[in-house]
C-alpha positions as CSV (number, residue, x, y, z in Angstrom):
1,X,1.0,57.3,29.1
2,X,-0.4,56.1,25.6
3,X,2.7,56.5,24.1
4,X,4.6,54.7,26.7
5,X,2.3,51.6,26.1
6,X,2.6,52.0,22.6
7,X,6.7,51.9,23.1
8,X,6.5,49.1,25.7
9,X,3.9,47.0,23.2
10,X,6.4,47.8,20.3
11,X,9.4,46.8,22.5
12,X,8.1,43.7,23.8
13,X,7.2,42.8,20.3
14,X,10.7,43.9,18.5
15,X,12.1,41.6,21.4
16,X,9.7,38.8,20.5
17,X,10.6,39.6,16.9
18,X,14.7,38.8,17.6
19,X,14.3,35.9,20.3
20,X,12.5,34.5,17.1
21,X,14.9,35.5,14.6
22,X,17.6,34.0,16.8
23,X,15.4,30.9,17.7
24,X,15.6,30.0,14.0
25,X,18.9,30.4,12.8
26,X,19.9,28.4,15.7
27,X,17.3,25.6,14.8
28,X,19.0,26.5,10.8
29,X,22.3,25.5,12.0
30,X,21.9,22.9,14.9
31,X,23.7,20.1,15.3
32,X,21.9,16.6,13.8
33,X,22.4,13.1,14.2
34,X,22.6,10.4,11.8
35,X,20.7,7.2,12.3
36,X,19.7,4.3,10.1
37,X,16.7,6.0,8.7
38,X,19.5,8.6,7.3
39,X,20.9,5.1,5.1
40,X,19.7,4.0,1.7
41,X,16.6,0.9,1.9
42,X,16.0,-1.1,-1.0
43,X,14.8,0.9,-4.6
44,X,16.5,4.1,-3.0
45,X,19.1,5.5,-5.8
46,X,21.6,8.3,-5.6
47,X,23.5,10.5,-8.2
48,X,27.2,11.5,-7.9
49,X,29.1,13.9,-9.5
50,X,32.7,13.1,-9.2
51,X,36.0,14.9,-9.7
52,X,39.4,14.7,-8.5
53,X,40.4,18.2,-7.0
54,X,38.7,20.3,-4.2
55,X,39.7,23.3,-6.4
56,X,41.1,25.3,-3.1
57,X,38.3,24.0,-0.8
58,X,39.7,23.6,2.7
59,X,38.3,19.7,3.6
60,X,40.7,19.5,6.5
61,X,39.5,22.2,8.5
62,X,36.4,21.2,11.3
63,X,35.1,21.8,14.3
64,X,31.8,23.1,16.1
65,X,29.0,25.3,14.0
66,X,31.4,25.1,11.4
67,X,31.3,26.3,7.4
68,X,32.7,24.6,4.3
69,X,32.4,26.1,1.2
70,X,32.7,23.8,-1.7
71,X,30.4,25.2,-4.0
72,X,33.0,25.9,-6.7
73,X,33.0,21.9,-7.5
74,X,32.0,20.8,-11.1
75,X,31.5,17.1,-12.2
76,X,34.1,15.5,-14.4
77,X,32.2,12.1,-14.0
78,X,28.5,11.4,-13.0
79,X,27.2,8.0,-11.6
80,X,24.4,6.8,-10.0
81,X,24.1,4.0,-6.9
82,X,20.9,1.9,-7.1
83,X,20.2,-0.1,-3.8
84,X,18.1,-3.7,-4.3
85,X,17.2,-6.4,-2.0
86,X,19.6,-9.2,-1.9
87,X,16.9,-11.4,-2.9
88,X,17.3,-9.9,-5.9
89,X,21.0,-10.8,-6.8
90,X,22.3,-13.9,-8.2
91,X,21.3,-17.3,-5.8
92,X,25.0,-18.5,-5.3
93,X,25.6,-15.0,-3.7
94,X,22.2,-15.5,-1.9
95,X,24.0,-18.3,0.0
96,X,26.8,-16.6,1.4
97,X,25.0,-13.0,1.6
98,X,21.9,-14.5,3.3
99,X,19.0,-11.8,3.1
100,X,17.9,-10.4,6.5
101,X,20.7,-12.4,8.5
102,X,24.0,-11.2,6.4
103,X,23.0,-8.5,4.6
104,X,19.5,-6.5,3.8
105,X,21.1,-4.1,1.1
106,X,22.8,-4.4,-1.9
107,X,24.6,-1.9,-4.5
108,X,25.2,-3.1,-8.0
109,X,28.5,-1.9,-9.1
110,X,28.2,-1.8,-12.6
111,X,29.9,-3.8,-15.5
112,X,33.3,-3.9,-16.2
113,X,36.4,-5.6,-18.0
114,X,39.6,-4.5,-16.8
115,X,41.6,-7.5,-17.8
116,X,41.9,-9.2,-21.1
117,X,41.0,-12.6,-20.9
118,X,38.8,-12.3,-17.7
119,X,35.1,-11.7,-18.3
120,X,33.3,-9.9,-15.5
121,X,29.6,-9.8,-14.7
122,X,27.3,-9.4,-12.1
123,X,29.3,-7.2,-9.5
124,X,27.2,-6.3,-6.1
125,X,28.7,-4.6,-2.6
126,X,26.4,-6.3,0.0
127,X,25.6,-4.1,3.2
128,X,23.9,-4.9,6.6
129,X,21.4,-1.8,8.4
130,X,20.5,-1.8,11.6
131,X,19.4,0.6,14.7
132,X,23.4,0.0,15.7
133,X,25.1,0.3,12.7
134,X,25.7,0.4,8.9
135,X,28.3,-2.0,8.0
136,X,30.4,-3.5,4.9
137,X,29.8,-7.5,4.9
138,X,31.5,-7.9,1.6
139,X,31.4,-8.4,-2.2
140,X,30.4,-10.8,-5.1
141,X,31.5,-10.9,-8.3
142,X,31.6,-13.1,-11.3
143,X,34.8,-14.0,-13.3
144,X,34.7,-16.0,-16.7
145,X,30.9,-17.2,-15.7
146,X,32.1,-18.2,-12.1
147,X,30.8,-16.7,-9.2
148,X,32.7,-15.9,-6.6
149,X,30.8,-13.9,-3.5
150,X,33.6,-12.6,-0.7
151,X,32.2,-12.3,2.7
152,X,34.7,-10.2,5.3
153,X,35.3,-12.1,8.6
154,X,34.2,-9.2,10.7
155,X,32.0,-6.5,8.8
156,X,33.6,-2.9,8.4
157,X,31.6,-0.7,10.6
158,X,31.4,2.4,8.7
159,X,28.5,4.0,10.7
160,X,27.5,3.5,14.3
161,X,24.3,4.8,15.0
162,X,23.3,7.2,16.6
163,X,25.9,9.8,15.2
164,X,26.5,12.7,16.7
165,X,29.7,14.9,17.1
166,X,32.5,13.8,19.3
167,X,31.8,10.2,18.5
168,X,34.4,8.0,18.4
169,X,34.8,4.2,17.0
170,X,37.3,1.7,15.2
171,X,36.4,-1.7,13.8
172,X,38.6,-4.0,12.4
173,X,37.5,-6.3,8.8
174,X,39.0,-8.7,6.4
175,X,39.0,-11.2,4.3
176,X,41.0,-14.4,3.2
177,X,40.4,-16.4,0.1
178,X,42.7,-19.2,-0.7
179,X,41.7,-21.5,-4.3
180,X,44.2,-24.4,-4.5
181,X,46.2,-24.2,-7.5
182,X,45.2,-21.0,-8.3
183,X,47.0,-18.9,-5.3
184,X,45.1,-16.5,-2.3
185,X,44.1,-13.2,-2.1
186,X,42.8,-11.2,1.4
187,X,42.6,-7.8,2.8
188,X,43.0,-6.8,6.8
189,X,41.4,-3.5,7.6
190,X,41.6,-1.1,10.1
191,X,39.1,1.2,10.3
192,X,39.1,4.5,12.7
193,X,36.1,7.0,12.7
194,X,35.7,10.8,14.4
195,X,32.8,12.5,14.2
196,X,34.9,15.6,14.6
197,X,32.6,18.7,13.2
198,X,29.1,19.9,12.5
199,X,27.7,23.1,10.5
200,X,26.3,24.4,7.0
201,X,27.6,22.6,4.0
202,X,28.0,24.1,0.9
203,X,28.0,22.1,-2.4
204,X,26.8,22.9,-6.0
205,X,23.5,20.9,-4.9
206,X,22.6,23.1,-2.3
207,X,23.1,24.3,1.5
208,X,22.4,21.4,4.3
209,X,23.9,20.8,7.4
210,X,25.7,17.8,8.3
211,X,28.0,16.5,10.5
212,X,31.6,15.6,9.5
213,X,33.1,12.2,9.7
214,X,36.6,11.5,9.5
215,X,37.9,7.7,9.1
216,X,41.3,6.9,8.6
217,X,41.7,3.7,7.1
218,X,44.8,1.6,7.4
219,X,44.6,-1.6,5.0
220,X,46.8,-4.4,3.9
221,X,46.1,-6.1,0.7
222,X,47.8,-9.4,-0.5
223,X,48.0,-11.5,-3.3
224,X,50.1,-14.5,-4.2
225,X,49.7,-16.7,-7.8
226,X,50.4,-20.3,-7.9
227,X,51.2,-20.3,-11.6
228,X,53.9,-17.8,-11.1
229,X,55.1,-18.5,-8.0
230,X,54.7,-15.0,-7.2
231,X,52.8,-12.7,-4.4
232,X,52.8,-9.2,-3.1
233,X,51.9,-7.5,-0.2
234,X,50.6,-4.1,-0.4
235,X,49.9,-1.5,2.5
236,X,47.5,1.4,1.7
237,X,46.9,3.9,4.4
238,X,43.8,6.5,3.4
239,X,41.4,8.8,5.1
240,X,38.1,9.7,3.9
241,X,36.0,12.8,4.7
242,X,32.3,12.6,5.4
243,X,30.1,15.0,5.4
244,X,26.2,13.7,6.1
245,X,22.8,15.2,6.3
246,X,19.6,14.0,7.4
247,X,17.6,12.0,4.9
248,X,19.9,11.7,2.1
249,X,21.2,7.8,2.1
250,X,24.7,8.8,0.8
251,X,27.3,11.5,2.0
252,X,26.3,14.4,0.5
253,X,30.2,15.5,0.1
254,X,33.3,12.8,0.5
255,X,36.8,13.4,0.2
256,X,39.1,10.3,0.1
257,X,42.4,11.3,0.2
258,X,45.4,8.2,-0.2
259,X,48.5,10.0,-0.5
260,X,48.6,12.9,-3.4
261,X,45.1,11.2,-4.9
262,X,42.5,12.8,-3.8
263,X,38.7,12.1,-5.4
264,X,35.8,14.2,-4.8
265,X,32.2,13.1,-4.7
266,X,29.0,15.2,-3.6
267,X,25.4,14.2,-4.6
268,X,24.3,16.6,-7.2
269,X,21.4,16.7,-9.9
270,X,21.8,15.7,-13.4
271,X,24.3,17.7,-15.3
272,X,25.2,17.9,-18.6
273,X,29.2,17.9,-18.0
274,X,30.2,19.2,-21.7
275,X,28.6,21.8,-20.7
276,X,29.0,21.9,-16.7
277,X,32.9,22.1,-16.9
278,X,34.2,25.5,-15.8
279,X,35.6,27.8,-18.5
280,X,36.6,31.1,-18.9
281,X,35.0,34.0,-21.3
282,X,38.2,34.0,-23.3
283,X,40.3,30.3,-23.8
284,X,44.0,31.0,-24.1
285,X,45.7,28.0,-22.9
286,X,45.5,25.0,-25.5
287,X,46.7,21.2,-24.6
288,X,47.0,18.5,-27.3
289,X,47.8,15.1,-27.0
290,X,49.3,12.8,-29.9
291,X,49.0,9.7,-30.8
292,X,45.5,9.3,-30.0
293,X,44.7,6.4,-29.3
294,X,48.0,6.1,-27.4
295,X,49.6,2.6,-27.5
296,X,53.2,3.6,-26.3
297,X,54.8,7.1,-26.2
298,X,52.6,10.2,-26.0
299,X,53.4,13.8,-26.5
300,X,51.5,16.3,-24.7
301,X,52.0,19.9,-25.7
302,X,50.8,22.8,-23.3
303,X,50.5,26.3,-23.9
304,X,49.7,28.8,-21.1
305,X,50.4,32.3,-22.2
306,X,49.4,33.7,-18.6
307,X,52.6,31.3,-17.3
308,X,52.9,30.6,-13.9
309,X,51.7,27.4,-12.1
310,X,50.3,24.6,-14.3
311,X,49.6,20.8,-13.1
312,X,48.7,18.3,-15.2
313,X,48.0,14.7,-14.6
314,X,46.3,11.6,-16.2
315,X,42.4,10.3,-14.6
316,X,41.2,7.4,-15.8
317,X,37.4,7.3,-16.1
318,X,36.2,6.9,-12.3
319,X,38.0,10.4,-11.8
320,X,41.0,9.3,-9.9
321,X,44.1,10.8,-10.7
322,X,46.4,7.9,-11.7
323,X,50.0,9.8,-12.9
324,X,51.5,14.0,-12.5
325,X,53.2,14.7,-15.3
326,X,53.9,18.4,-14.4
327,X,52.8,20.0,-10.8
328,X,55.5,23.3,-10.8
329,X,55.7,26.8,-11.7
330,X,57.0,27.4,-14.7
331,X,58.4,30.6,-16.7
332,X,57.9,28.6,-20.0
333,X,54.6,29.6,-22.1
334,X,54.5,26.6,-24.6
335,X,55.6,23.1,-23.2
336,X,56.3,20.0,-24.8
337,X,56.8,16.7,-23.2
338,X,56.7,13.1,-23.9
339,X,55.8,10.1,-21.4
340,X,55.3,6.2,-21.9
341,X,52.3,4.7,-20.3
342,X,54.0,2.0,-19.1
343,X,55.9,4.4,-17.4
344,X,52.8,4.6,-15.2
345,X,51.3,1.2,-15.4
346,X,48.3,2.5,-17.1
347,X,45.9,0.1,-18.9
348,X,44.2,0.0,-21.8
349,X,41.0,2.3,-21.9
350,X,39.2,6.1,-21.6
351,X,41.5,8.5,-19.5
352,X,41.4,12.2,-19.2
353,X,44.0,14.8,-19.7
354,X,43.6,17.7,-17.5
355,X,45.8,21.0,-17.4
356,X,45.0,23.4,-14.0
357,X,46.7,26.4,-14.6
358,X,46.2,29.6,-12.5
359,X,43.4,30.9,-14.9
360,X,42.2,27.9,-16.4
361,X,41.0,23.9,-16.2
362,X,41.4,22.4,-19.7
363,X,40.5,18.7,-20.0
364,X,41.5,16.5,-23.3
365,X,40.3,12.6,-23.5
366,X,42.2,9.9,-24.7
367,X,42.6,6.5,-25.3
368,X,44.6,3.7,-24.7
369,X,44.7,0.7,-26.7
């Protein structure tokens, strides 16, 4: 009789012992929802590590208790988001962007020059939180010591809150902005979301688990210039991929994919990405690139003893691939070709030269004057 009790006690308690074990990894992998407490406030910042290939990572693939695997990603680029109030930006932008009514966030986006002759300060994306939603209200940016602050017609809705899986919205946002004797510029935005999957997330920063958002994106940008008499219409149609966990104010993984670009950016810790880049025990492969600084022609010699399948393509400094020079298997072990960067419509500045073979990632910088 004892040792029945002792075998019932010990039953009851290896029973107690599973139903626990089960209760937990079901609690480890159960589906979340995203609200606005899951967005960035003001003085939040975020780091991302940015690259332009999933590196075999399936980020098509969702569904229910899904897994994705992308720890294999390594930075080529690092950046970090800071959030402010918009009380804190310029007072011309204040006007348009009014704080609390328009927008309650802002993002600085850094300083840049990308055309001669046009100095550029002062760049913000304005945002608006609320219980409903997290939404896109617009821009502002300052061109040769003139502001000019863009506020879209409709916001883009990127979040609707709460967020679970299965959800389903669409919001349509634009602007227009006509200067007279100057010409007009505008954008009309379509914008479709699916929460389509939820499960464990795998990234060099850790293990979390999120819920994916898919958003296909259908825009049409135009542009006409008095001077010239000239304008252009041009249609982009591009998805993005979003996984988000709770507490984290940014996705910790997004893939935008816009025909063959594809960028990759995951939250991630500081890295030091000399060092961070993947490389085998043993470099065989070499790429050079000449002139450097490039002004016109370029020759780019490859050799991959191992053969086989090499791509290489040109990313300029954000990590988006911007030309393919080669993408095919090839029986050939040294290479040697020669493009024109006009050929590409690339601009003067830092880009990076990056061979993917079926052994090896080698990446050469160079310039372009």
């Amino acid at each position: 009789m004892r040792i029945f009790k002792r075998l019932k006690v010990q039953s009851g308690l290896s029973f107690l012992m599973t139903a626990l074990l089960t209760l937990f990894i079901t609690g480890a992998n159960a589906q979340i929802t995203i609200t606005q407490s899951d967005m960035p406030s003001t003085g939040d910042s975020t780091r991302r590590s940015t690259n332009i290939s999933t590196f075999g990572a399936d980020y098509t693939s969702t569904g229910a208790n899904y897994t994705w695997d992308f720890s294999g990603l390594f930075p080529l680029t690092q950046t970090v988001d800071n959030y402010v109030s918009v009380s804190s930006v310029p007072f011309l932008y204040q006007l348009v962007f009014i704080p609390s009514i328009v927008a309650n966030l802002a993002s600085p986006m850094g300083e840049f020059n990308l055309i001669p002759g046009l100095e550029v300060a002062d760049p913000y994306f304005f945002y608006k939180k609320s219980s409903s939603s997290y939404n896109d209200v617009g821009f502002a940016v300052t061109i040769n010591s003139i502001p000019l602050p863009i506020k879209y017609d409709t916001p883009d809705v990127l979040y609707k809150f709460p967020m679970a899986f299965g959800n389903a919205d669409s919001s349509n946002s634009g602007f227009q902005l006509g200067v007279p004797d100057l010409g007009y510029a505008g954008i009309d935005r379509k914008r479709v979301n699916h929460v389509d999957g939820w499960g464990a997330l795998t990234t060099p920063f850790g293990t979390f688990n999120t819920i994916r958002l898919k958003s296909q994106v259908f825009e049409t940008d135009t542009i006409y210039i008095d001077s010239i008499s000239f304008g252009t219409t041009i249609q982009r149609n591009y998805t993005e991929y979003k996984w988000l966990g709770n507490g984290f104010d940014a996705p910790l993984l997004q893939v935008t994919e816009e025909g063959l670009l594809v960028t990759v950016s995951y939250l991630d810790s500081l890295r030091d990405i000399t060092l961070d880049i993947k490389k085998p025990e043993i470099a065989k492969s070499e790429l050079h690139i000449s002139p450097n600084p490039v002004s016109g022609q370029a020759n780019v010699s490859i050799s991959n003893p191992d053969k086989g399948f090499v791509r290489l393509s040109v990313f300029n400094i954000s990590g988006i691939r911007v030309a393919d020079l080669i993408d095919e298997k090839t029986n050939e072990g040294t290479k040697t070709i020669t493009f024109d960067v006009a050929d590409f419509n690339l601009t003067s500045g830092i880009y990076f030269l990056r061979m993917v073979s079926e052994k090896e990632v080698i990446t050469r910088k160079f310039v372009i004057r």
